[in-house]
Residue frames as qw, qx, qy, qz and C-alpha x, y, z in Angstrom:
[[0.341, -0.924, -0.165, 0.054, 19.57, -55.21, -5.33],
 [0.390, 0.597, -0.306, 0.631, 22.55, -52.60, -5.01],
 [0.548, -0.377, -0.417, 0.619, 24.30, -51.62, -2.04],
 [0.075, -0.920, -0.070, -0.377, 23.26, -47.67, -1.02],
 [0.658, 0.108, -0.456, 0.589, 26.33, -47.30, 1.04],
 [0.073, 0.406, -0.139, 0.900, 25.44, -43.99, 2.57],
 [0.713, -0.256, -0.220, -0.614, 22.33, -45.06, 3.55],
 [0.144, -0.359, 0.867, -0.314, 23.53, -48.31, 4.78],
 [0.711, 0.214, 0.512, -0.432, 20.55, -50.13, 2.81],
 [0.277, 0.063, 0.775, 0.564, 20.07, -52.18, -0.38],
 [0.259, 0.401, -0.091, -0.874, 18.19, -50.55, -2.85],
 [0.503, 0.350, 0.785, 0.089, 15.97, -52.41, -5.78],
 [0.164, 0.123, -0.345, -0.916, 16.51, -50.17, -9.30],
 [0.092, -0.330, -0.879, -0.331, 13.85, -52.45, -10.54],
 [0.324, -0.684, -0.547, -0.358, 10.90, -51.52, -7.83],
 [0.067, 0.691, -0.165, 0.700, 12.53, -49.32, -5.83],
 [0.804, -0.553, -0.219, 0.009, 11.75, -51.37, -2.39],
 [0.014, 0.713, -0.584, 0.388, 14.69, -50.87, 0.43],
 [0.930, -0.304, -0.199, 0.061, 16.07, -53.77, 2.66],
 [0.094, 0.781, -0.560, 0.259, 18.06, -52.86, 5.40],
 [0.697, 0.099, -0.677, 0.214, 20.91, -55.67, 5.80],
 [0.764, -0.621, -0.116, -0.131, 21.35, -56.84, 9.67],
 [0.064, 0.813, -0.526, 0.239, 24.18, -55.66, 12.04],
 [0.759, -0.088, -0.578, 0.287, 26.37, -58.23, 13.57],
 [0.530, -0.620, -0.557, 0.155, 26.75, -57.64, 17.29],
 [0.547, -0.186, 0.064, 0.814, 29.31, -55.20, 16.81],
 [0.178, 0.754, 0.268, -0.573, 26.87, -52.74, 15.08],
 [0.134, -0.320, 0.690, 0.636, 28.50, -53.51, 11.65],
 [0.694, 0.542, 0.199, -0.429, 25.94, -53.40, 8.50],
 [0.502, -0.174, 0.721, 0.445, 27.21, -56.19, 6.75],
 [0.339, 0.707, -0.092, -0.614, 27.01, -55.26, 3.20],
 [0.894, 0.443, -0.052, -0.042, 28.45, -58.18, 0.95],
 [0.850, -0.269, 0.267, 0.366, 31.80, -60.40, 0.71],
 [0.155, 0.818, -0.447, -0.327, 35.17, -59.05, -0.73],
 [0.744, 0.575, -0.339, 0.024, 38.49, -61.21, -1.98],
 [0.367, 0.486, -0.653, 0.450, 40.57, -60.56, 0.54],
 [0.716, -0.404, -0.564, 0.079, 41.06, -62.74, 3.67],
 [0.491, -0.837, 0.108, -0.218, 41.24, -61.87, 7.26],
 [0.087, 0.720, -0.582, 0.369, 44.61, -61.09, 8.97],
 [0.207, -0.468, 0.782, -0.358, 43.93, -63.82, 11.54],
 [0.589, -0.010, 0.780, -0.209, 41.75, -66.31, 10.63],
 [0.010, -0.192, 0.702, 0.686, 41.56, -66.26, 6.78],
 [0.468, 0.676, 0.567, 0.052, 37.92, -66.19, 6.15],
 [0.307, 0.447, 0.296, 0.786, 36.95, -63.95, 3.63],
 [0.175, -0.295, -0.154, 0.926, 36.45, -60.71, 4.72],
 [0.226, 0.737, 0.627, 0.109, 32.65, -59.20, 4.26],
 [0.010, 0.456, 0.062, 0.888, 32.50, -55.01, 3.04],
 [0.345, -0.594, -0.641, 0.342, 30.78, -53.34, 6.00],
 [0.039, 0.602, -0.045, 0.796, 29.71, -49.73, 7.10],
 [0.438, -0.336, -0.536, 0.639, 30.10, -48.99, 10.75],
 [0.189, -0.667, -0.387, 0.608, 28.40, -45.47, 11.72],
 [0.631, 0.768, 0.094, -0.066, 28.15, -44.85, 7.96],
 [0.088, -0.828, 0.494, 0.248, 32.14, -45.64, 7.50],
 [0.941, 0.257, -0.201, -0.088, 33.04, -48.19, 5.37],
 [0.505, -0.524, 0.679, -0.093, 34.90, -51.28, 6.56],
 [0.684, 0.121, -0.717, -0.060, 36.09, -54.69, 5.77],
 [0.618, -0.310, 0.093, -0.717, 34.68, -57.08, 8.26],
 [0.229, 0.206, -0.951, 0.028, 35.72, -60.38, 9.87],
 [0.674, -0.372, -0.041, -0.637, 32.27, -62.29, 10.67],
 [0.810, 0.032, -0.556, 0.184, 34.29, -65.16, 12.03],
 [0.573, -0.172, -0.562, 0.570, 36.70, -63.63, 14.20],
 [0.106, -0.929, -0.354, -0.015, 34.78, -60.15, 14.32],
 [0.489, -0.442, 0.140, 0.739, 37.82, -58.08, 13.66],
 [0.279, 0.911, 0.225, -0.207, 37.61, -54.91, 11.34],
 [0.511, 0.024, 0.271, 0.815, 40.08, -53.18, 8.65],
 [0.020, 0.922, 0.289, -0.255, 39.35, -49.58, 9.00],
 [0.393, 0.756, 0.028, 0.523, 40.96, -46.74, 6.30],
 [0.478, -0.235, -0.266, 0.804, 43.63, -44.58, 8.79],
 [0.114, -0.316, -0.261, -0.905, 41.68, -41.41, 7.13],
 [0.496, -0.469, -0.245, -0.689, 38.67, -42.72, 9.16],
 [0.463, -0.142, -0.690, 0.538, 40.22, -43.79, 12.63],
 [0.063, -0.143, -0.451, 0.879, 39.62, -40.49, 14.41],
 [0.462, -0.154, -0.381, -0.786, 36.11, -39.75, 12.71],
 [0.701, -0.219, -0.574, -0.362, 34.88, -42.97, 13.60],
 [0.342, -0.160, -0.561, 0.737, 36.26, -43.18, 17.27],
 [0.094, -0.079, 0.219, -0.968, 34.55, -39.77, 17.65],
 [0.671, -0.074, -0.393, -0.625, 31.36, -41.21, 15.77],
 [0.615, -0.363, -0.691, 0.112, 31.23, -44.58, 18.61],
 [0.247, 0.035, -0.436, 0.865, 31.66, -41.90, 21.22],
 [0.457, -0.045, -0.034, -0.888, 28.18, -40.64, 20.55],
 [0.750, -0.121, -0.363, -0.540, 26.71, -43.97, 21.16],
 [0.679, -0.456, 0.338, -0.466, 25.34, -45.62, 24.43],
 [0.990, -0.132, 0.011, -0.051, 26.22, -49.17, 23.84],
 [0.538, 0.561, -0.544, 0.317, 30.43, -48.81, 24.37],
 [0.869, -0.439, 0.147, -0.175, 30.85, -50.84, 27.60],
 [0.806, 0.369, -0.365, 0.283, 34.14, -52.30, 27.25],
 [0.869, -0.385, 0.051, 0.307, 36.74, -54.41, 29.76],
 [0.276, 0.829, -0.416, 0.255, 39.86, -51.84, 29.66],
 [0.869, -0.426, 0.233, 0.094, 41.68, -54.42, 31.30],
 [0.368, -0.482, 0.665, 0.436, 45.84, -54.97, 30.28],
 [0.583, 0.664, -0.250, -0.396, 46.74, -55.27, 26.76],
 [0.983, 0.112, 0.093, -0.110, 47.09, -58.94, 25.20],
 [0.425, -0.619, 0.591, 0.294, 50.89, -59.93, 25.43],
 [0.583, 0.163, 0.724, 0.332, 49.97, -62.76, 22.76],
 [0.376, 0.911, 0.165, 0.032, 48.11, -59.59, 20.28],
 [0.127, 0.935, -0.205, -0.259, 51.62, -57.85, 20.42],
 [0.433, -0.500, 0.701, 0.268, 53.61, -60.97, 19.62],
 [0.689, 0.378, 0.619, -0.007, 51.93, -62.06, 16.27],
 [0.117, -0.306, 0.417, 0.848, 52.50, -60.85, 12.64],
 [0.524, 0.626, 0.539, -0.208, 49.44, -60.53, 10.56],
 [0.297, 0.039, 0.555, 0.776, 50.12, -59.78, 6.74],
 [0.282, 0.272, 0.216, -0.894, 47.74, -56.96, 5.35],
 [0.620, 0.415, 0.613, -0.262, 44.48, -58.13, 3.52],
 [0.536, 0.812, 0.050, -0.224, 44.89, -55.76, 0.80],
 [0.359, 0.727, -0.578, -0.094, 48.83, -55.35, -0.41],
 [0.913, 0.089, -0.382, 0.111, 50.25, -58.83, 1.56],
 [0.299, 0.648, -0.393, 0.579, 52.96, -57.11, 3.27],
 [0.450, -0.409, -0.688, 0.395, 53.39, -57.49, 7.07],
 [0.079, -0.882, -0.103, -0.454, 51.42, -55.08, 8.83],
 [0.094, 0.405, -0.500, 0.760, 53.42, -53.08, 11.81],
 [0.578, -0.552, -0.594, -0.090, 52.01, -54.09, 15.10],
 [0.255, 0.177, -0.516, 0.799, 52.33, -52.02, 17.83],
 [0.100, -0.506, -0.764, 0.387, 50.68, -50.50, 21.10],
 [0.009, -0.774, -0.496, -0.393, 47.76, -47.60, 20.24],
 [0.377, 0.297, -0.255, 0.839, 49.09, -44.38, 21.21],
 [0.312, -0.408, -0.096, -0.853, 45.75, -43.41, 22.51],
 [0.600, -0.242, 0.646, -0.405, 43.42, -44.55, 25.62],
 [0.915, -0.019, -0.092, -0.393, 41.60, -48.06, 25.58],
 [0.562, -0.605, 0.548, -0.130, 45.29, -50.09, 26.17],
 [0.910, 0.183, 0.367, -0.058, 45.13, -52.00, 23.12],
 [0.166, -0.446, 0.553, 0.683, 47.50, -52.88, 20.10],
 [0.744, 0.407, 0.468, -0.248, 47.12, -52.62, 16.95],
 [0.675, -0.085, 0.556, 0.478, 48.19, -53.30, 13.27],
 [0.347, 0.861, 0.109, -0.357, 48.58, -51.11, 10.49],
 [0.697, 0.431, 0.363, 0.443, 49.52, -51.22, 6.85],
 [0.053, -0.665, -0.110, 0.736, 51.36, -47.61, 5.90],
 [0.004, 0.036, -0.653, -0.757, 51.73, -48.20, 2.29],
 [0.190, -0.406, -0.723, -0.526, 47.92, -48.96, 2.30],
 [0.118, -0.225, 0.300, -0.919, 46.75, -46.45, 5.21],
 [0.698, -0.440, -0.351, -0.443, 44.52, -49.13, 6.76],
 [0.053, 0.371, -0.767, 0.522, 44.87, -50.27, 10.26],
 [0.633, -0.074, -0.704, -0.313, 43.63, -53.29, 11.29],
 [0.477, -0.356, 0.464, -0.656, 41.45, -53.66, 15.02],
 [0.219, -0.037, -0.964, 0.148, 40.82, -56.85, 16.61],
 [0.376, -0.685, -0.603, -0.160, 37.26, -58.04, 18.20],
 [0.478, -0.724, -0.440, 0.231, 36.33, -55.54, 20.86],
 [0.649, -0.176, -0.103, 0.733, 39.06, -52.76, 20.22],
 [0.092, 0.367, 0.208, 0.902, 37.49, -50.09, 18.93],
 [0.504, -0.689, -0.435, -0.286, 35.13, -50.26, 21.46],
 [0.772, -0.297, -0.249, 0.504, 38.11, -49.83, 24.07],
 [0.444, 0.021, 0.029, 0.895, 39.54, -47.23, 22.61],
 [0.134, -0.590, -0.551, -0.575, 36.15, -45.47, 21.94],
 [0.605, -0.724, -0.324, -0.067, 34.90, -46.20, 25.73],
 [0.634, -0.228, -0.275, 0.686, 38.57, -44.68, 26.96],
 [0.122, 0.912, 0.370, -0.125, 38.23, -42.01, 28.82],
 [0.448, 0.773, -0.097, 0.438, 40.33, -38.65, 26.91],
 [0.652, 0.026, -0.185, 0.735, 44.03, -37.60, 27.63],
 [0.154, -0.955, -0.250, 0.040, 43.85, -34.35, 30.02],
 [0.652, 0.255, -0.237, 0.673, 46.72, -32.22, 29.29],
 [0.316, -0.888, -0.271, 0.194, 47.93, -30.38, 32.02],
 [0.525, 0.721, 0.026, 0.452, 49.79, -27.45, 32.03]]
């Protein structure tokens, strides 16, 4: 079977059947294992497609490596869906003191705090324009409500 990515389904050239793979709790259609290990607990790291965006995918520690091209898309794209509950409680002193090395180039990614609501930090690679969320953060930032500018 092949991965249909768009779809979010495997595909059989052979007899054409469809099997669609099961989300982890996070709503993530795991799609099949990569090479590269997770930033914080070194499993491997599974391909994934999140609201039809493609991810890498920690099923261990449930953390995500998301393309910087598809931050604001995909934010917009959990906005449209009912299940973003999320504890906007203070932001993890022990999340902004760590160094995590990216998945893809090695390098240390940049940690810092998320400019936007939800209260969280996060880590990002610029040479490889990916930025790496921890369990529950996109859901934070998703479920925060938007910056009113006044004037």
């Amino acid at each position: 079977m092949r991965a249909d990515r768009e779809r979010a389904i495997f595909v059989c050239d052979y007899c054409g059947s469809h099997a669609v793979p099961p989300a982890a709790d996070d709503g993530v259609l795991l799609l099949g294992q990569t090479s590269h290990p997770c930033p914080v607990c070194v499993t491997v790291l599974s391909t994934g497609s999140l609201e039809s965006y493609d991810i890498l995918y920690c099923e261990h520690c449930r953390g995500m490596l998301v393309s910087m091209d598809d931050f604001q898309p995909l934010i917009s794209a959990m906005r449209t869906v009912d299940r973003l509950a999320a504890f906007l409680g203070p932001r993890s002193s022990a999340d902004a003191e760590r160094a995590l090395n990216c998945p893809k180039c090695g390098e240390a990614m940049d940690g810092h705090p998320y400019g936007g609501g939800g209260n969280v930090n996060i880590d990002s690679c610029e040479s490889c324009e990916l930025i790496w969320l921890d369990r529950g953060e996109l859901r934070k930032i998703a479920s925060a409500p938007d910056r009113v500018a006044y004037t």
